[in-house]
N, C-alpha and C positions, 0 to 999 in steps of 0.2 A: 590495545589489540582489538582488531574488528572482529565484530560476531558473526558468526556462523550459525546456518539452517542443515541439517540435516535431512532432506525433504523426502518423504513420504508420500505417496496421496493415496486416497480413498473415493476414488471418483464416482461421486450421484450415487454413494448408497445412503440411504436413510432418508435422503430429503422427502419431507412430507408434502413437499411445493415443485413444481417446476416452477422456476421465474422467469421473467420474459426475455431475459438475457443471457440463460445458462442453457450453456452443453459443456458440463463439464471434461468430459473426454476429450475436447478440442482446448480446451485451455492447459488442459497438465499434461494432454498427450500420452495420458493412458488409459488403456480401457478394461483392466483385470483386474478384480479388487487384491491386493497381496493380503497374505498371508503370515500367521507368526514367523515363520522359516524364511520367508521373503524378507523382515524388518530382519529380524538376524542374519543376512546376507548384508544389508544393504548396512548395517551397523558395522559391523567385522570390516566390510570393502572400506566403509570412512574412520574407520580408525587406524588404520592403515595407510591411509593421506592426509587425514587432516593434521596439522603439525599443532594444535592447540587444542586438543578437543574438549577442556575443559572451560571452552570459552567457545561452543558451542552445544545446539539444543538439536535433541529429536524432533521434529519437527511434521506435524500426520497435518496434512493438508487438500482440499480436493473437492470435501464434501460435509456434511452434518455430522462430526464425528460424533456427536452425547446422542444420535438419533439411531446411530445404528445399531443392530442386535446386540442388546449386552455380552450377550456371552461370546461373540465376537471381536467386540470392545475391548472386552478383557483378555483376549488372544491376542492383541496387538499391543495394546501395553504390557501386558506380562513379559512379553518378549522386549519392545525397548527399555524394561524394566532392568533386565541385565544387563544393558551396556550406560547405567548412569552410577555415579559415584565418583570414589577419587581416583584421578588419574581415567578416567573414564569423559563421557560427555556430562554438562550441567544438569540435563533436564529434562523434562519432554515437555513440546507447545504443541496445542491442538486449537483448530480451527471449527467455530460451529455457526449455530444460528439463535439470537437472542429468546427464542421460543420453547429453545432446548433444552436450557437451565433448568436446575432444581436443586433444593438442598441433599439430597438424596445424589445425585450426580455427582455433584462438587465434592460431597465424601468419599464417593469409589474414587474421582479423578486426585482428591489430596492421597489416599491411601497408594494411588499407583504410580506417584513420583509427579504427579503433572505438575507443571510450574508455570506456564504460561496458558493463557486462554484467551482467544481471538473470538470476537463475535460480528460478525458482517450483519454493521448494523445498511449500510447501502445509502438509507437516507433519513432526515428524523421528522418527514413530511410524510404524514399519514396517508396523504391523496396519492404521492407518488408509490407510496410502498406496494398502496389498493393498487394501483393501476399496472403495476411492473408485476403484481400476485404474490408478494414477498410470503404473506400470510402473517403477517406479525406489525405491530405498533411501535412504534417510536420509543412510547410509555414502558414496553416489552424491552427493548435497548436497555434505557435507566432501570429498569426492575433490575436484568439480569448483571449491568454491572456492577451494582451496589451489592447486590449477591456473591458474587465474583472478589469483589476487594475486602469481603466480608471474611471469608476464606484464607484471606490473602496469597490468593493468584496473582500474577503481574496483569495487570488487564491491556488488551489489544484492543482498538478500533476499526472498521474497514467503512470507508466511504465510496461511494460510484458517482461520480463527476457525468452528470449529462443522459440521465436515465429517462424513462417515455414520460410526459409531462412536468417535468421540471422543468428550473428554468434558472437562471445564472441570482436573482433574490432568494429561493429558496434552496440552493447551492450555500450562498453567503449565511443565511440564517443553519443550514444543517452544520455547518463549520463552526460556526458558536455553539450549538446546544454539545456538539462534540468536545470542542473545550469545555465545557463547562462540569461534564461528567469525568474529566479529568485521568482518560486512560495514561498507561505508561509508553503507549504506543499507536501509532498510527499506521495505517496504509492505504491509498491513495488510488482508486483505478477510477481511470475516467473509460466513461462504455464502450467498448468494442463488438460493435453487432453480429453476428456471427450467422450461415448458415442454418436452418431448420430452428430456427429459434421466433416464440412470438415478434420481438421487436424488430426480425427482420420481415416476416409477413405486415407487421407495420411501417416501414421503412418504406416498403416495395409500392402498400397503397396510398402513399405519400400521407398516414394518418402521423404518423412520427417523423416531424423536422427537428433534427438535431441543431442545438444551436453550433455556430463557427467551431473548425479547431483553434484557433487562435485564443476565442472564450475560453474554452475550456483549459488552455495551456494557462493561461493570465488565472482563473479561478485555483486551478490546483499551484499554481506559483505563490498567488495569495493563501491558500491554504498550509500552504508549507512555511514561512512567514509566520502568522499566525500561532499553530504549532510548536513552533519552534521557540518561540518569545513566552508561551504558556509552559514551557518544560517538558514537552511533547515529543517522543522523537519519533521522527517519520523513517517507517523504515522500509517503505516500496513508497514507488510515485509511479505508474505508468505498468501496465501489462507487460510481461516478461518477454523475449523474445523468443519468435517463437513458430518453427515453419509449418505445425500446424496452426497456428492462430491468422498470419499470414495466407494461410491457402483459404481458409474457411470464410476470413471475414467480409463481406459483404458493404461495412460502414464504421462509423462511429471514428473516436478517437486515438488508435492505434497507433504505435511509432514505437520502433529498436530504442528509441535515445531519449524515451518521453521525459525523464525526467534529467536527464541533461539538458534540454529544451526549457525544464522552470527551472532551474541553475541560471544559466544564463538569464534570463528575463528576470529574475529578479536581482542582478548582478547589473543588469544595465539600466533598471528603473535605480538603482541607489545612485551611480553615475550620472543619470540623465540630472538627478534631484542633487547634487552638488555641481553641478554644470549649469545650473539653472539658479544657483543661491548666488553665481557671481555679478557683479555689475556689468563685464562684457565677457563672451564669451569666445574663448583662445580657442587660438588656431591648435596646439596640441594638448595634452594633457597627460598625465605620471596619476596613477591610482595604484596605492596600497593595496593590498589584500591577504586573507587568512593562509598561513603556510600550508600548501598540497592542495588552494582552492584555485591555483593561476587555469586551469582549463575551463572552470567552472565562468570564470572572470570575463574568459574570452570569446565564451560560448560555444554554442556546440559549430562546429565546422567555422569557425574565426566570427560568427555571427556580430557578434556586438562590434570589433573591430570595423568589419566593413559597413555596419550601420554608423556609427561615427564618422567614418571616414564619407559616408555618404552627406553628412553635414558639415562635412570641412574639417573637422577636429581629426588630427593621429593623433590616438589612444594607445598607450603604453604600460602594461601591468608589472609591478613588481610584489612580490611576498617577501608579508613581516608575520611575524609568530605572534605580532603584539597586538595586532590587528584581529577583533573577534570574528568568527562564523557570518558568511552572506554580509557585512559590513566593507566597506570602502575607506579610505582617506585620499583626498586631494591632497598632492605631494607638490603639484606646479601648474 
């Protein structure tokens, strides 16, 4: 059964940083911080649709949530407090900043149901973090999630693909040290510039060239790859859609389908690499693939199909259950 967010947000309270890429209000598309009575509306209206809620979590996302006024803190979880248990939702996940941690924290968050904890670590390149304003270290990442697993919270990752001086090596390198600190979760935003925000007055005076979108598709496809073969599971690739994110954005890596886009591409580098193992190469071709990945196969809008066919090869996907995840078999 797939898992469910029950999304809340908390937009720009508490952040002790602006970063060169946040308005938050243009990303969640709201601008009013809720309220206990707010989470208890919005709990009651999802248990009321969700047909599984016990394989779904609370979920407060937006802003610095261990940053904001305690005793406000505690007005929001107390209230998603009462819709977790049996026959209720699993949990509440909250999203912060690796600077925010403490042990002191982690004991009101164990005390008040919290079960997951996100930390947008961004990047684990110290130069970049300085120059984007993150306010925090790399070092600060590793602190807080060894703190975190200490607890035993589910720990979350949050990576940004393509931020002001970075660059597709030190993309590759932040994707290892993220493996290596070994979250239970990953999510995946490649930058999206936005309106009133530093990195688009950088953009504007041509101080910030973004590299390709096609990089940054190929880097987050690779990172999901990656990921994914470490026990990692990714569970956003790509900025939500989103007609404020669309009206506002000005640059960067944005797309409705981003990660249908590393689906595919990493679907048709497995094919290109068993197309490429043969002695010659046929005019058509039958590829395997995992049961309910045939769109993922074919790519977003037939994509890899007519890439193929653009070399001569018709490509034909069929599904096997037996066949693992982002994996292939040449059938003919």
């Amino acid at each position: 059964m797939k898992h469910s967010n029950i999304s809340i947000f908390v937009p720009h309270i508490g952040c002790p940083h602006r970063c060169s890429f946040c308005d938050q209000n243009t990303i969640s598309g709201a601008d009013k911080a809720p309220r206990g009575d707010d989470v208890r509306r919005i709990c009651c209206q999802a248990l009321s649709e969700v047909k599984d809620p016990e394989n779904a979590e609370i979920a407060f996302f937006g802003g610095s949530f261990t940053a904001i006024p305690q005793k406000y803190m505690l007005e929001l979880l107390e209230a998603a407090g009462e819709f977790v248990g049996e026959g209720l939702f699993s949990g509440i996940r909250i999203s912060t900043r690796p600077d925010c941690i403490s042990i002191n924290v982690l004991r009101i968050l164990k005390e008040c149901g919290v079960t997951a904890i996100e930390l947008g670590a961004q990047s684990m390149d110290d130069t970049v973090l300085e120059l984007n304003e993150r306010g925090h270290s790399a070092q600060d990442v590793s602190d807080a999630a060894e703190l975190i697993r200490a607890f035993g919270f589910e720990l979350g990752l949050q990576m940004m693909i393509g931020l002001y001086g970075s660059t597709p090596e030190i993309e590759w390198e932040t994707i290892r040290k993220i493996t290596g600190i070994c979250p239970d979760t990953v999510r995946i935003y490649p930058v999206v510039v936005l309106k009133n925000t530093k990195l688009a007055q950088l953009l504007e005076s041509g101080e910030f060239v973004p590299f390709s979108f096609d990089t940054a598709v190929e880097i987050a496809a690779s990172a999901m790859v990656m990921f994914q073969e470490s026990g990692i599971r990714v569970i956003k690739c790509g900025l939500h859609a989103s007609e404020f994110v669309e009206h506002d954005m000005v640059g960067g890596f944005y797309h409705p389908a981003f990660r249908e886009l590393c689906d595919g591409l990493i679907y048709r580098h497995n094919m290109e690499f068993l197309l490429n193992s043969l002695n010659v190469r046929p005019d058509s071709a039958l590829f395997a693939v995992a049961k309910g990945c045939m769109s993922k196969a074919l790519g977003h809008k037939r994509s890899n199909i007519n890439y193929f066919r653009c070399l001569g090869i018709d490509v034909k996907i069929i599904e096997d259950e037996n066949v693992p995840n982002y994996q292939c078999e040449l059938r003919r």
